[in-house]
N, C-alpha and C positions, 0 to 999 in steps of 0.2 A: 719486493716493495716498489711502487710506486714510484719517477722520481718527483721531486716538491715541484711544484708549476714556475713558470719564468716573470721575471716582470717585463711588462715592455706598455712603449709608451705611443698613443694613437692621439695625435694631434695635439699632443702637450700631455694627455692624461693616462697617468701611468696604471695600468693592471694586469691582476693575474691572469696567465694565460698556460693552461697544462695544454702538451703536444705529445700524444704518443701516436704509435703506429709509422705504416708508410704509405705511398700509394697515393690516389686519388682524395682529395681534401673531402673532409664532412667536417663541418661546423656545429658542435654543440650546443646549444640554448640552453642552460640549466633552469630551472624552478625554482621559485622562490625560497625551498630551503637549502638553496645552492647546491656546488657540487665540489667532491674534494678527488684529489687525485688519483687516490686506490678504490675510487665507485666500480663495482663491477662491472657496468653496462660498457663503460669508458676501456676496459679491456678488452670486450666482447666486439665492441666498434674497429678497435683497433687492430684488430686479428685480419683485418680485409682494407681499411681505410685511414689515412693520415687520418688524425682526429685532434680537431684545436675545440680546447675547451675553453674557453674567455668565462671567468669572474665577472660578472653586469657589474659594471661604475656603479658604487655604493655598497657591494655586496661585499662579505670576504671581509677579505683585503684588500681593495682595490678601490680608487679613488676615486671619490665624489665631489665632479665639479659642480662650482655653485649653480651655476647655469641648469643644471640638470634637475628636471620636475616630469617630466613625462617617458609615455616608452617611445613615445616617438624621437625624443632624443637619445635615447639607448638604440633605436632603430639605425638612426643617420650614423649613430656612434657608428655600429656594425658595418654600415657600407664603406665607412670610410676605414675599417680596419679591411677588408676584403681587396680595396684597394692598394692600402701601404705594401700588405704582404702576396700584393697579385694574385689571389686566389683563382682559380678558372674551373669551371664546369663546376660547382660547389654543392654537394648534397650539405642543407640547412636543416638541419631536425630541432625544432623546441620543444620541450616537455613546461604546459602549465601557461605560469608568467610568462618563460623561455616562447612559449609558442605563438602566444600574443606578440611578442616581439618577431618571431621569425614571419610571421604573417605583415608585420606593418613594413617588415623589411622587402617583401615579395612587391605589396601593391606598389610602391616605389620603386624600385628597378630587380628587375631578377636578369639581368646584362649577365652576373658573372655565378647563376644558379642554374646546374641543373635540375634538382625534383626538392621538394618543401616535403618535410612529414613533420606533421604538428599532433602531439600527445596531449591528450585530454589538454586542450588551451582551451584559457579563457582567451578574454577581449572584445566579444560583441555580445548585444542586448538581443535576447530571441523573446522573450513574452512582452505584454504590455507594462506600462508604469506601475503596475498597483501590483505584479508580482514579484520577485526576487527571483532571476536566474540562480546566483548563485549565492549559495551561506556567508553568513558576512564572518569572516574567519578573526576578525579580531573582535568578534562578540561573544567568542565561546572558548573554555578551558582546552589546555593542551588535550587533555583527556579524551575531550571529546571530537576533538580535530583530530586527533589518531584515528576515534572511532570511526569518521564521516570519512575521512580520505583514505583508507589504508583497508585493502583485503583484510591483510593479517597486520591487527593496530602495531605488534609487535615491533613489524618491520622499521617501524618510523621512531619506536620509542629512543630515547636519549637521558643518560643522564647527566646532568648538566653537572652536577654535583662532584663527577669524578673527572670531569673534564680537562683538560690545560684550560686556563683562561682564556690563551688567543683564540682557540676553539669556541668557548661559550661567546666571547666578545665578538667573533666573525657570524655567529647564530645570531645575537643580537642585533648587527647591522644589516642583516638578511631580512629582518623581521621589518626594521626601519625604515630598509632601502623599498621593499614592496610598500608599504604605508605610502612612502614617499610619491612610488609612480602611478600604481592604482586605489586611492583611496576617496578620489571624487571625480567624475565619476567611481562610482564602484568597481572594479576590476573592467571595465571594458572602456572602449571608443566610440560614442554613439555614432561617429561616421564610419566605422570599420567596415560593419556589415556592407554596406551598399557601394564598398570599391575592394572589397575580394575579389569580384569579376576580374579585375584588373591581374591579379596570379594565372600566370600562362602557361607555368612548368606544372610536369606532373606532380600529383601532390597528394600524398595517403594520409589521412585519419587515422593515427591509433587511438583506441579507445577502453580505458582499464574499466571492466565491464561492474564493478564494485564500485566506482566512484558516486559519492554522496556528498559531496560537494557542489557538483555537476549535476545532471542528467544526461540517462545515453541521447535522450530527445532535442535537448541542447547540443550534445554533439554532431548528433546527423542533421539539425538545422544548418549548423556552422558549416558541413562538410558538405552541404547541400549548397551551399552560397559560390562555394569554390565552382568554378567552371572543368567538369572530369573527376572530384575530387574522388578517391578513393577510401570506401570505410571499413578499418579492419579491428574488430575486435577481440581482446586479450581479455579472455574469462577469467583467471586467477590475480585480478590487478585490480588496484581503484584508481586514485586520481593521479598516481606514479607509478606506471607501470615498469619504467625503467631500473626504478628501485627492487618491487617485489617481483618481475620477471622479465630480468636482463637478456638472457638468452631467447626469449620469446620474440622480446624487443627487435631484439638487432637483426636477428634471422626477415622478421616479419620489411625491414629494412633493405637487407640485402635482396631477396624476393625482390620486392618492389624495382630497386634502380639496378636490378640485372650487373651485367658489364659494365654498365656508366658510369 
């Protein structure tokens, strides 16, 4: 089992933070339905790589300064945890929301990044004003947010009913905390698109080839902004591939940053 994640505290703001593995640092970005310690993928990482999982401020358990409205302050959060705990040469993977965040952390400084892999992220506008990139996720039943995001709906099912509370209550602030960062704009940054260029390190695109949330057309936009970006995609996945194919995931990772 798993052990429970640490708290620790980044500029006064205290959150959870799960560390397994050893080696070389990769930094997790979790998705908006967060991540809990015994996630598979999060073993499969750590088989080869230190692996710090940070709770996003708001999320979880982990605390929500008032101050905090956008992912660009969960971005700055990030650099300045990178700093306290001197990360260097840093593989940054976000899946989703995670990825938006790992992407607004890149065009700011990637000083202490080696390679970015962003999974099915949001955070930029690819059609005009009159289309929707992406489903507005708090317009539609859980049921069918299974349906749209998930290969197999299965994988994502929960029930809430058998839960511990802290469980169902750490669900709920997940749900809130995304409200909170991407809810106007719609899940994106209308400046994001037009300073990707700014990302310098290598930088792969996974892509869960199911996702309905998304389009793969959205994705290879986004991955087409990046300067080199590379796009690789994961056929038995949707919009969390890390969830319905962990081992695909990390391999498809390792691949990429070699020895680095």
């Amino acid at each position: 089992m798993a052990a429970a994640p640490d708290l620790v505290a980044v500029r006064d703001i205290q959150i959870e933070l799960i560390e397994q593995g050893a080696g070389r640092p990769l930094l997790f970005l979790h998705a908006g339905i967060g991540i809990e310690a015994d996630a598979p993928v999060l073993a499969r990482l750590a088989a080869r790589r230190r692996v710090l999982a940070p709770t996003h401020p708001g999320f979880g358990r982990s605390e929500l300064p008032k101050s905090f409205d956008t992912v660009d302050d969960v971005a700055y959060f990030y650099l300045d945890l990178l700093d306290q705990l001197d990360l260097r040469d840093v593989v940054v993977v976000g899946v989703s929301l995670g990825g938006w965040i790992a992407a607004e952390i890149a065009i700011k400084s990637s000083a202490r990044i080696s390679h970015l892999v962003l999974a099915n992220p949001v955070g930029i506008k690819v059609g005009d004003r009159e289309h929707r990139d992406i489903v507005d996720i708090f317009a539609i039943t859980e049921d069918e947010f299974l349906a749209l995001a998930y290969y197999n709906a299965t994988a994502g099912k929960r029930d809430y009913k058998s839960l511990p509370d802290a469980e169902v209550k750490a669900a709920a602030r997940n749900r809130e905390a995304t409200a909170r960062y991407a809810w106007s704009p719609y899940m994106h940054h209308p400046k994001l698109k037009g300073r990707l260029h700014r990302i310098t390190v290598p930088t792969l695109m996974l892509w869960g080839l199911h996702d309905r949330l998304l389009s793969e057309a959205y994705g290879r936009a986004y991955c087409d902004a990046i300067p080199g970006a590379l796009f690789a995609p994961i056929a038995s996945a949707g919009h969390f591939p890390h969830v319905e194919e962990p081992d695909q995931f990390a391999e498809k990772i390792f691949a990429f940053v070699g020895g680095s």
